[in-house]
N, C-alpha and C positions, 0 to 999 in steps of 0.2 A: 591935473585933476584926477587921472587913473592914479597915476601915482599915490595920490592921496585915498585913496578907494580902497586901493589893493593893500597898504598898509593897514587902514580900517579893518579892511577883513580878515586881515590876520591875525589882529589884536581880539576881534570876536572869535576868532577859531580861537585861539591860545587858549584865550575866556572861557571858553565851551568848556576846550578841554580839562583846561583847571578844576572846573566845576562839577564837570562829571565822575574826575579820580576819585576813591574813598582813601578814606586813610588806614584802610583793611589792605588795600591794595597790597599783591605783593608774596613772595614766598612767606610760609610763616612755617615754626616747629614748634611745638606745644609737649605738656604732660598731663595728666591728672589721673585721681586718684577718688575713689566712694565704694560707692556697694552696690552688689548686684544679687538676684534672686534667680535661679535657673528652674527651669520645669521641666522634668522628662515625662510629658504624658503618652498616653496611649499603650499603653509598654505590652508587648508579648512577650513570653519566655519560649523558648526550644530547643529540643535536643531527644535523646533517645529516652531519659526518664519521663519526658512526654508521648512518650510510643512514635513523635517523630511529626509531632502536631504542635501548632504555636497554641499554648494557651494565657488566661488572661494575665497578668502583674499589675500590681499595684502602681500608681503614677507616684513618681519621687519626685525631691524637691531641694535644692542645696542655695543656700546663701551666703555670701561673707564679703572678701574685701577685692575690690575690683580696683585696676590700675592700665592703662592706656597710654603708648607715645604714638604723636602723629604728625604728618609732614603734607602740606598742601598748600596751594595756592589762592588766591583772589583775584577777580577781575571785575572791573568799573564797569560795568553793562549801561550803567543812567547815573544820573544823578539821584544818590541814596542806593542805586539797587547793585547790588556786587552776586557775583557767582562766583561759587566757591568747587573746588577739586582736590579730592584728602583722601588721606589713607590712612586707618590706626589699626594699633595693634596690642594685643593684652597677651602679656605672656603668663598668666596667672593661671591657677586652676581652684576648681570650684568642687568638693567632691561632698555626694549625697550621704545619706544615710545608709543602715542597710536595710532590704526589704526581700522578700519572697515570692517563686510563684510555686503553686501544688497541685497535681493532677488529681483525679479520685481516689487514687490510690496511699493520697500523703507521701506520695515522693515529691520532692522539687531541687529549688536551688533558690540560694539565696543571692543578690546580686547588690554591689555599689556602681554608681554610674558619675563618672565625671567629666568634667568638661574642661578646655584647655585650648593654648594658643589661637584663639582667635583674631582675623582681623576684617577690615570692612574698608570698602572702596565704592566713593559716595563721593553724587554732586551735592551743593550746600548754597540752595539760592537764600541770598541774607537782606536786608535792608538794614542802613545804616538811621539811626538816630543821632540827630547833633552831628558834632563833631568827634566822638570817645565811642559812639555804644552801637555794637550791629547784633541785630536778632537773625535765625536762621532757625532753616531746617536741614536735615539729612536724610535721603534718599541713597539707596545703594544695595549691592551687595554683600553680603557676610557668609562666613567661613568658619566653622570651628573642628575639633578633634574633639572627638567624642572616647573614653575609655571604660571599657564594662568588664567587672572583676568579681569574678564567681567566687564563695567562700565554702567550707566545708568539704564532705566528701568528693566536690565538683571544683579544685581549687584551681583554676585557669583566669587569663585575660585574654582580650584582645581592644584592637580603637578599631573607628573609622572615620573618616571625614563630613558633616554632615554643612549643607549650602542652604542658602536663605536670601535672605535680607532684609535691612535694617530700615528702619523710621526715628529721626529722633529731632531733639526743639533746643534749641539752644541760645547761648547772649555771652557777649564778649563785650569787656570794658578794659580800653586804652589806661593805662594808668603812666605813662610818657608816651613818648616819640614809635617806641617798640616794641614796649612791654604791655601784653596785656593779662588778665586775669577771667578765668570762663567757666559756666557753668553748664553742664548738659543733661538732659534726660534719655535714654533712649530705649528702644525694644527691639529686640533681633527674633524671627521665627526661624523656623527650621522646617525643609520635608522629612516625612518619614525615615530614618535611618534604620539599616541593619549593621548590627554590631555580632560576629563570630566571635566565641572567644576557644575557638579549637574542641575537636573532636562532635564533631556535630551539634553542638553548643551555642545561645547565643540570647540574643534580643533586639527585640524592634525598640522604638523609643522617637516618638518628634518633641524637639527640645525647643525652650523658647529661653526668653530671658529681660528681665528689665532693670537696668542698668542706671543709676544717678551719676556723676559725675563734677569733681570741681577741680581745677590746676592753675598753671602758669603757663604763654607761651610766648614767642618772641616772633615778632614781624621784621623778615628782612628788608 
């Protein structure tokens, strides 16, 4: 009679367990590709044609073609509910317009602002639909280079690194066994950065960004 028990209850654990794996489960590596809008607001300019004072700059704005690979995993936490652990990366850059700052005196500089290599490292709690479709979010980290490129009598660069992180909404549909196809939304802030671009030169700038997204990725 144990005998017969303990087999029972292994066939319930088994059950459990079948039950609770997603079929996200699993290393997974992805691509995708859309558009993103970046913001450099708050912007100071400085340097000695400012007598050595930040003053104010216009906020810029750059838009275009945004692209991402990413490698992360999946874990069954319940039945439907999976946590997710990812890492992507955009090696793209995104560059502004040009714009100006002017002290009283109608001196200034004129500056482009762009942005580059970014990536972001995010948990991704998801809930599965059915048996194909899991919704998520991204929480995390993010990372980008920032490059500020003075034109005219001031014609210098420099980058710097600028930290944040990300929020973003997403949905993944199985289209086989491994393959699936996803689409994302997401927004990255930024703190305040300082960008030198030599000789006592430079600017502030906090950047943001909001980012669409659609690709292909493969579930190992």
């Amino acid at each position: 009679m144990s005998k017969k028990l303990l087999i029972a209850a292994a066939a319930v654990a088994m059950s459990s367990g079948a039950m609770a794996q997603s079929a996200f489960e699993g290393f997974y590596g992805q691509v995708g590709v859309g558009y993103e809008n970046n913001s450099f607001a708050n912007k100071t300019a400085y340097g000695p044609t400012f007598g050595g004072n930040a003053v104010a700059a216009p906020s810029q704005s750059a838009g275009g073609f945004s692209g991402t690979v990413g490698l992360g995993y999946n874990y069954s936490v319940a039945p439907n509910l999976v946590l997710g652990l990812g890492v992507d990366y955009n090696p793209l850059s995104v560059k502004s317009s040009q714009n100006g700052a002017t002290n009283n005196q109608s001196a200034g500089v004129n500056t482009t602002t762009q942005a580059s290599n970014r990536y972001n490292i995010f948990v991704a709690p998801g809930y599965q639909f059915g048996a194909d479709k899991l919704g998520y979010i991204k929480l995390g980290y993010s990372a980008e280079q920032l490059k500020a490129q003075n034109s005219g009598g001031l014609s210098t660069s420099g980058t710097a690194n600028a930290s944040g992180y990300i929020v973003g909404l997403g949905y993944k549909q199985l289209i086989d066994k491994n393959i699936y196809v996803f689409g994302e939304a997401n927004y990255m802030t930024y703190s305040n950065t300082a960008i030198g671009t030599g000789g006592g030169i430079g600017t502030n700038t906090t950047p943001s960004t909001y980012q669409a997204l659609v690709g292909v990725g493969y579930k190992f």
